[in-house]
SEGU-635919 format. One record per residue (C-alpha): residue in three letters; x, y, z. Coordinates in steps of 0.02 Angstrom, whole numbers, plus 32768, in hexadecimal, padded with zeros to 4 digits. Each point is the difference from the previous one (the first is absolute). Layout:
residues N
ALAXYZ
...
This chain:
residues 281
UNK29C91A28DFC8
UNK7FE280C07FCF
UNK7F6B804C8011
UNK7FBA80217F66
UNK80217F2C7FD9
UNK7F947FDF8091
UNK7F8080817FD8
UNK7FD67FC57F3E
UNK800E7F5F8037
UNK7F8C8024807F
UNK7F7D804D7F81
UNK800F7F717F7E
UNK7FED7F70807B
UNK7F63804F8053
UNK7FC2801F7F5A
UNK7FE97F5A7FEA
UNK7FD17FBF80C8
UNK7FAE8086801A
UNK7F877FFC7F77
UNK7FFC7F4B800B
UNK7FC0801280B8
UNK7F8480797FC4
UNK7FBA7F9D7F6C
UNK7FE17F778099
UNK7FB18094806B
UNK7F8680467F7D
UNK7FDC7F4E7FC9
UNK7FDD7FC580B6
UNK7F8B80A0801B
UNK805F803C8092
UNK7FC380B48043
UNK806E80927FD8
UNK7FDA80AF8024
UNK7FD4804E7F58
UNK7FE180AA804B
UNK80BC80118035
UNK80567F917F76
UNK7FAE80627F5C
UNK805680A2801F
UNK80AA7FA58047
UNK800B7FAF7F72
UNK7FEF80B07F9D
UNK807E8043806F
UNK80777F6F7FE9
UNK7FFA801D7F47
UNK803D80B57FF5
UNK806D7FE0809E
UNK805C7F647FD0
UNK804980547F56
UNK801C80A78045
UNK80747FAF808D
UNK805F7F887F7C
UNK802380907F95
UNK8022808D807D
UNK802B7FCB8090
UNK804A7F368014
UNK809E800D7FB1
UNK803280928052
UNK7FE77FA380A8
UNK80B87FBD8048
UNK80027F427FF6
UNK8017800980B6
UNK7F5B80698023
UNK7FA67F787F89
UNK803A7F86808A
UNK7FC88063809E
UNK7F5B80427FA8
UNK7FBF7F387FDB
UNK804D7FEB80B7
UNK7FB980908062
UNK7F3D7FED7FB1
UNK7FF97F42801D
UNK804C801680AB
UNK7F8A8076802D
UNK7F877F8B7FCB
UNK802C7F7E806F
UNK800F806A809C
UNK7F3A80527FCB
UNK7FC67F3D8011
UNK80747FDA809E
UNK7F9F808C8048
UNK7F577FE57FBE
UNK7FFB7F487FE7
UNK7F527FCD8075
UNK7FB480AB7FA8
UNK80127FD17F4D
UNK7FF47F4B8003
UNK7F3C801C8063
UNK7FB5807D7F91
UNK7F827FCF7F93
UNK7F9880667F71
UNK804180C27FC2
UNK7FCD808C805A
UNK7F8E807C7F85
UNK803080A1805C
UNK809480177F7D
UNK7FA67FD67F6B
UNK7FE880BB7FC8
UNK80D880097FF8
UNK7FF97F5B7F9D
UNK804580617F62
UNK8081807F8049
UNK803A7F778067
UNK80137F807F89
UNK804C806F7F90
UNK808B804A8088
UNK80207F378024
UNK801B7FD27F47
UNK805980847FC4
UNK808E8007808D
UNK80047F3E8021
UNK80177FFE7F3D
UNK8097807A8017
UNK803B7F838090
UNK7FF67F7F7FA1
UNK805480527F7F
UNK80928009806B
UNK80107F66805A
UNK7F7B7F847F9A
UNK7F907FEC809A
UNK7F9F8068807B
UNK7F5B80337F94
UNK7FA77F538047
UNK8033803680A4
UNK7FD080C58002
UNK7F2C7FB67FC6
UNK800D7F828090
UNK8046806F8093
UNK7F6880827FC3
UNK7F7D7F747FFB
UNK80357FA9809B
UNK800480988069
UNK7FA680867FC1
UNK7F7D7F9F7FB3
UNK7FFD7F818087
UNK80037F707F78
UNK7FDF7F49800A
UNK80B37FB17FF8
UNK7F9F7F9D7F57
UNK7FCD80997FB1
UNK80AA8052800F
UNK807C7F8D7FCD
UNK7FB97FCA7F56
UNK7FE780D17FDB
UNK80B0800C801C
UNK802E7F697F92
UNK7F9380547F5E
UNK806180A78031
UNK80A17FC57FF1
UNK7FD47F837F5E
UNK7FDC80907FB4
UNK809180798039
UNK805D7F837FD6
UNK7FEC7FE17F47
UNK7FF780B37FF2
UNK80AE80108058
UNK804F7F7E7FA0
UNK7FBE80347F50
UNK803E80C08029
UNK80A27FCE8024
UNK80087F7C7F56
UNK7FDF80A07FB1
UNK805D8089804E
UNK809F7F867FE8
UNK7FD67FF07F3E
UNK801C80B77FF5
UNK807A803A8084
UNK80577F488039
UNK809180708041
UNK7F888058807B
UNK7F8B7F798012
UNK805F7F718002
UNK7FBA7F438000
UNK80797F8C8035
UNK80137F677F97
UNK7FEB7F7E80AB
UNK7F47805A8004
UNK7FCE7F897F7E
UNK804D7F60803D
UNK7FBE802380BA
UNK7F4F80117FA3
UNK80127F627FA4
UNK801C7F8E80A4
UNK7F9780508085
UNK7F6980177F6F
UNK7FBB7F537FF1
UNK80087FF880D8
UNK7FC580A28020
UNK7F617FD27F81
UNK7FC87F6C8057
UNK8053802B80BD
UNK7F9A80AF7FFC
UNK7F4E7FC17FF0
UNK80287F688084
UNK803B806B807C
UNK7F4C807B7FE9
UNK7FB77F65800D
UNK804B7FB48096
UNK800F809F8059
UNK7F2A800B7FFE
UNK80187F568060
UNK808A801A8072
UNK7FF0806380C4
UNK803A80C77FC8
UNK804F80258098
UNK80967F7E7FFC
UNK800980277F3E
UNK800180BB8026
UNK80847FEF809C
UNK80757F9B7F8D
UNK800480877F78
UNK8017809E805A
UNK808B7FA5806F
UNK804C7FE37F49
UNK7FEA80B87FD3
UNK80718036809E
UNK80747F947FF5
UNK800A802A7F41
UNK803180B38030
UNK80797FDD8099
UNK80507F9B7F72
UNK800E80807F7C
UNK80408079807A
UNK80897F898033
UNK80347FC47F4B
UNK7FFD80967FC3
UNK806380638086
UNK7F8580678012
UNK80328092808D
UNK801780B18012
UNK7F87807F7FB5
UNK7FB07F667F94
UNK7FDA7FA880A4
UNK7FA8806F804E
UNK7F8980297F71
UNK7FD07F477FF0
UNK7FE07FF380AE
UNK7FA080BD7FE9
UNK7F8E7FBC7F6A
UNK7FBD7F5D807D
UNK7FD08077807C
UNK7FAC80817F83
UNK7FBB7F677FA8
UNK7FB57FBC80A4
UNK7FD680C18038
UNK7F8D7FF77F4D
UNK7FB47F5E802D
UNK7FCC801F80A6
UNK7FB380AC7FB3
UNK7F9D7F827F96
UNK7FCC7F9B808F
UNK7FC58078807A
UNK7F8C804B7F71
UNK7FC87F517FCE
UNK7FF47FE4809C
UNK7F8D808E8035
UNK7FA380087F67
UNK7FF77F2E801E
UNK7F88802B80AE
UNK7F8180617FA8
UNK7FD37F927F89
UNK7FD47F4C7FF4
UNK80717FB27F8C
UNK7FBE7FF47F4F
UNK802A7F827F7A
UNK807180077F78
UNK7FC680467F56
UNK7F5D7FB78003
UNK80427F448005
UNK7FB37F8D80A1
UNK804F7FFE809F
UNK80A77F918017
UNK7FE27F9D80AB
UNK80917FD28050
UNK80177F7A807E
UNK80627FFD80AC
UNK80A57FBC7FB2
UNK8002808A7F5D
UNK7FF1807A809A
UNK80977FB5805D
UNK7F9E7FD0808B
């Protein structure tokens, strides 16, 4: 399917999952970090427009396809890599608290451009910062990723509704948009809030192996389907590494900022203790 199907499509469906799953988050009082979401979400507002107006469909349908590929594969690889790490820490680290607002901002505004472009990424952008630079709980960074992209989301959606009311030649909204919406809606509204539920219950590392597996194998497949080779190739494969080179910049400083201090909690709400199977052991 083209790109630009799968990225509206995308945006509309989440807009309804994803704020379902967040209406079951806020409702359930599970901790989110405030500090870094705020500005992300101010980001995300400016960001998200700007990229559907400026810069999405200018973007080849194929480079749609390998930018949703290359972040999410990237993605799995960080968790291949850092799997025992993530799924052990527990509480936020304070020592980045002061860059709360020029981080949150830099997240939202280019994971709204991302998202822009391929209808993901935003939700994944918060949690890669949280999980490794803030050294976040597993529980406090998931559902802050969840709001993020509920939000980017609806505005994603709602800028392209209206850029295609007054340019539909540029920004075009295919018809099958609509008819996607209408059958994944009503599953994504009650799936979404299950699956935040029965992820809180479930062991995180099988969960977490399963899904970045997924992402990989998502990529090798777009590469293949697509034909990908040549000059094309080699920048995919160039992006995973920088992508990884990013995240591993992100760890090291969590990670040394992580040993002087004593892991804090996360915008002001109680401690989340997690028992030996939540930590994969």
């Amino acid at each position: 399917m083209p790109g630009s199907l799968g990225r509206n499509f995308g945006l509309a469906v989440q807009s309804v999952g994803m704020v379902s799953a967040s209406i079951y988050i806020l409702s359930a009082r599970r901790p989110l970090d405030w500090g870094l979401l705020k500005p992300a979400l101010a980001g995300a507002l400016v960001g998200t427009p700007l990229g559907a107006a400026l810069i999405a469909p200018f973007v080849p349908d194929l480079w749609v396809k390998l930018t949703f590929a290359v972040v999410w594969c990237s993605f799995g690889i960080m968790h291949l890599v850092k799997l025992k790490e993530l799924v052990a820490a527990e509480g936020v680290s304070d020592r980045w608290r002061r860059y709360d607002t020029p981080l949150g901002l830099t997240v939202g505004f280019t994971g709204g451009i991302v998202a822009s472009i391929t209808g993901v990424g935003i939700d994944m952008m918060v949690y890669a910062t949280l999980v490794l630079l803030y050294r976040a709980d597993l529980k406090v960074a998931i559902p802050t990723s969840v709001l993020l992209m509920a939000f980017t989301s609806v505005v994603g959606i709602s800028a392209n509704l209206l850029l295609s009311r007054f340019h539909p030649g540029l920004y075009h909204m295919d018809p099958e948009v609509y008819a996607n919406w209408l059958a994944a809606a009503p599953i994504v509204a009650l799936g979404a809030p299950f699956g935040a539920l029965v992820v809180n219950l479930i062991s995180r590392t099988p969960t977490l192996l399963l899904v970045s597996l997924l992402c990989i194998v998502q990529f090798v497949w777009t590469i293949m389907h697509e034909r990908v080779t040549g000059v094309a190739l080699l920048a995919a494969l160039g992006s995973v590494l920088a992508m990884n080179a990013l995240f591993h910049v992100l760890y090291r400083c969590g990670r040394g900022e992580a040993s002087l201090d004593r892991p804090g909690l996360a915008a002001g709400l109680p401690p989340v203790e997690l028992v030996g199977d939540e930590r994969g052991e």
